[in-house]
C-alpha positions in Angstrom: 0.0 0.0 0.0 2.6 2.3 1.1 4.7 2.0 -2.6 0.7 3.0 -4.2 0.5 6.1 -1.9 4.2 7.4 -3.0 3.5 6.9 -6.5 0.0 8.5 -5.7 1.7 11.8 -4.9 3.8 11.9 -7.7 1.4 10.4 -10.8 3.8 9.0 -13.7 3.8 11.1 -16.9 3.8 7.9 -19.0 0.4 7.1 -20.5 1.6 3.1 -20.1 2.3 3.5 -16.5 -0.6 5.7 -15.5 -2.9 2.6 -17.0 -0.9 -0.2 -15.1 -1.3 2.4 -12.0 -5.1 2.4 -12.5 -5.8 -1.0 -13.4 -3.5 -2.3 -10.3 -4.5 0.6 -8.1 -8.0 -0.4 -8.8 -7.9 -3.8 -8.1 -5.8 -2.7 -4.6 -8.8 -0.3 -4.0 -11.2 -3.2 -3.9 -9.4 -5.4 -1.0 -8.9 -2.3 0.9 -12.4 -1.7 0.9 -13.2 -5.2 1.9 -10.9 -4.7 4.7 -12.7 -2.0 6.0 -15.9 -3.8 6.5 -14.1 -6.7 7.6 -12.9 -4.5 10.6 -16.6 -3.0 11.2 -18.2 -6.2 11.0 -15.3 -7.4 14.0 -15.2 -4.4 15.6 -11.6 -4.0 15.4 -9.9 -0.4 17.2 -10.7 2.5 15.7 -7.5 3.3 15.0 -7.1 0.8 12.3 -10.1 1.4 10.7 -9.4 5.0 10.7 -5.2 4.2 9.1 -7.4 2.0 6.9 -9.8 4.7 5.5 -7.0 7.1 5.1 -5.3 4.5 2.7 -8.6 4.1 1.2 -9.3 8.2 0.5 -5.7 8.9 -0.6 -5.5 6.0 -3.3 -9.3 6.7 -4.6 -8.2 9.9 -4.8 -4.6 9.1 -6.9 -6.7 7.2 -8.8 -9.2 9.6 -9.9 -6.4 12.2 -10.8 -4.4 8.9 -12.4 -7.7 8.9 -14.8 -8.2 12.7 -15.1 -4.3 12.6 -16.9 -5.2 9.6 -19.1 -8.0 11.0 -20.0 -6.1 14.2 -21.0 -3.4 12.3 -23.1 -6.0 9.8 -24.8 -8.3 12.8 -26.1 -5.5 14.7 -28.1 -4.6 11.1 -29.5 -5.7 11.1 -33.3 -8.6 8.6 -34.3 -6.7 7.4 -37.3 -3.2 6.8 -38.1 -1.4 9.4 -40.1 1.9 9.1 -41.9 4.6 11.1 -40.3 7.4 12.9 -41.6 9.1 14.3 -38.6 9.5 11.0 -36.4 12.9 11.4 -34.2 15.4 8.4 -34.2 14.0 7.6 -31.0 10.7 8.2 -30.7 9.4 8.3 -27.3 6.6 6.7 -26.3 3.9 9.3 -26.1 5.3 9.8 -30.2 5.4 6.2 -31.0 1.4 5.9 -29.2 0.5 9.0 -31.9 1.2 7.1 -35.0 -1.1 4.2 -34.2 -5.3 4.6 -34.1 -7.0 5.7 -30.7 -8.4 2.4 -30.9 -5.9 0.5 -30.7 -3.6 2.5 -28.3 -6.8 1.9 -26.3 -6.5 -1.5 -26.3 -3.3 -1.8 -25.7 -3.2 -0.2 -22.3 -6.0 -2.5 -21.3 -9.1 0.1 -21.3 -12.2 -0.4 -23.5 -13.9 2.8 -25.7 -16.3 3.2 -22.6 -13.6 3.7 -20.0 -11.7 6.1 -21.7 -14.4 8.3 -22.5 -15.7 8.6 -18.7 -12.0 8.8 -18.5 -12.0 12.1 -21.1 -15.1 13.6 -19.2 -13.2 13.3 -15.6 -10.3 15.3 -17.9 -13.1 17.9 -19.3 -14.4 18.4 -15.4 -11.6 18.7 -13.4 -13.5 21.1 -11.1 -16.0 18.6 -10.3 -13.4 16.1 -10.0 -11.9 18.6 -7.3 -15.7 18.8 -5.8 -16.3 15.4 -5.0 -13.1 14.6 -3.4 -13.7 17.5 -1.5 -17.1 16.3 -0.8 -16.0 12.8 0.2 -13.5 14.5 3.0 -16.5 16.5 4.7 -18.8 13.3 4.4 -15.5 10.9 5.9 -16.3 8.6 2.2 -14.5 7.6 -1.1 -14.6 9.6 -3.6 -16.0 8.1 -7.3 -16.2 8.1 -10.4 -19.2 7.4 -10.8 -19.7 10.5 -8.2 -18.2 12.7 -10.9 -19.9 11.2 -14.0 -23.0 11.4 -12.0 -22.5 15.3 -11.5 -21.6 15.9 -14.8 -24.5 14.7 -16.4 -26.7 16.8 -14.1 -24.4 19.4 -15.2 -25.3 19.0 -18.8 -29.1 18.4 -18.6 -29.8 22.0 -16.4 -30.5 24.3 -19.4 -27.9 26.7 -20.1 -28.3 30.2 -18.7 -28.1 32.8 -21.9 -25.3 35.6 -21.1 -26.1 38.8 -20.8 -25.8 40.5 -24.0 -28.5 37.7 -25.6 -31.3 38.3 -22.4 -30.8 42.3 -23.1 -31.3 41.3 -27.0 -34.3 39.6 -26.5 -35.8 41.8 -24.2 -35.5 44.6 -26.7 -37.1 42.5 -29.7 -39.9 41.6 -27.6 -40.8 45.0 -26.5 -39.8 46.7 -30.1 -42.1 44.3 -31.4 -45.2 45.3 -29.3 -44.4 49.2 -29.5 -44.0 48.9 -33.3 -47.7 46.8 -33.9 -49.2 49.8 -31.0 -48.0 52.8 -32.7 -48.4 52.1 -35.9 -51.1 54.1 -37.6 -53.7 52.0 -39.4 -56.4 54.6 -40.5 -58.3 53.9 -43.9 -56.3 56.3 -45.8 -52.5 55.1 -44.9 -53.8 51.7 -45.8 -55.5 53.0 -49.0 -52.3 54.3 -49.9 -49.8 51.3 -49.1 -52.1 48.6 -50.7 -51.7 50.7 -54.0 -47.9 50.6 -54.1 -48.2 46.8 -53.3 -47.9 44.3 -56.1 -50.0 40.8 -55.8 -46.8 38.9 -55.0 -46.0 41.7 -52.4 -49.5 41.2 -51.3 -49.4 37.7 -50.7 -46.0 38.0 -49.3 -47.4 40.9 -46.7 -50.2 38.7 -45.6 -47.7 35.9 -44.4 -45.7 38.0 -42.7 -48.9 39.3 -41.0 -50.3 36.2 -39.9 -46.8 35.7 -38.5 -47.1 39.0 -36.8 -50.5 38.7 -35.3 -49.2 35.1 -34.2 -46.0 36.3 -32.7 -47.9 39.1 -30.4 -50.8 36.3 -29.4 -48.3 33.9 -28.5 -46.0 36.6 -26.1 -49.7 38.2 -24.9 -50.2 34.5 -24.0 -47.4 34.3 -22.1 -47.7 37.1 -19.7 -50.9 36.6 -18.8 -50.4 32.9 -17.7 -50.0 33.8 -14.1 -47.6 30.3 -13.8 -45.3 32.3 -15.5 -45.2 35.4 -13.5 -42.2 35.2 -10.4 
């Protein structure tokens, strides 16, 4: 355990030994866990349990950034291979993983396409990454993946907030709109005049854009009256 925490506070830069890390760290994450109810179940001093969960925390932990930093390297891979022109002597290996498909670099370091893309999501939400481990501290847990996947997807099905600059937009279309339709003036003689200079395609055309119009103002007068939409 001890060798796991040391390498835990100092992740490898190679994408080969960050996936042995996970894939062993995992598998080490599991019998520690089963440890821990093994020692509530026996009701063993509290002290153990409490070294025990502290091993626990700091290797989910290494193990969640281990997956943030694959997930960074495997997301700038390229999908296909590609002919290069500038390959060193000596590659390294990060150069010689480049020239082969995503796919199979994938494979290769023992993940699946669904791993590595909950693997790319932990690398495109670091913050809630951050969150949940912060979250497992207060709450004395483990923090998850699944935690962070969870999050995220709540994240992404809220509906986005529209900046400012669009809400100030649409608030002046809406009321330009309604001013325009009130002032305009609509005596028999105005009207007289405008349906002379109007062709029958500009007729027709006019009438559209009027049955659009009339629509438009229903639907917003529709709107405000509803009182389930007034805060």
């Amino acid at each position: 355990m001890s060798e796991i925490i040391t390498v835990s506070q100092n992740l490898p830069a190679n994408i080969q030994e960050l996936a042995r890390f996970v894939l062993v760290g995992r598998e080490k994450l599991v019998s520690v866990r089963a440890e821990i109810r093994a020692i509530n179940k026996l009701n063993i001093a509290e002290e153990v349990r409490t070294q025990k969960k502290e091993e626990a925390m700091m290797l989910s932990e290494a193990l969640l950034d281990a997956e943030v930093r694959i997930g960074e390297l495997t997301r700038a891979l390229p999908k296909l291979s590609g002919a290069r022109t500038d390959i060193k002597p000596r590659p390294t290996t990060e150069e010689r993983l480049s020239e082969k498909p995503k796919l199979q670099v994938i494979k290769n370091l023992g993940f699946n396409r669904q791993q590595v893309e909950r693997f790319e999501t932990l690398a495109n939400n670091k913050d809630i990454v951050e969150q949940v481990k912060a979250e497992a501290r207060e709450n004395d847990d483990l923090p998850t993946r699944s935690r962070v996947l969870q999050l995220v997807k709540e994240k992404n099905q809220q509906p986005k907030q529209p900046d400012t600059a669009t809400l100030r937009k649409s608030v002046i279309e809406i009321h330009d709109a309604i001013t325009k339709a009130s002032t305009v003036q609509t005596d028999t003689d105005k009207l007289s005049i405008w349906l002379e200079t109007l062709s029958e395609e500009e007729l027709n055309f006019n009438l559209l854009m009027l049955d659009d119009a009339i629509g438009n103002l229903r639907a917003i007068k529709a709107y405000i009256t509803n009182p389930k939409n007034r805060r």
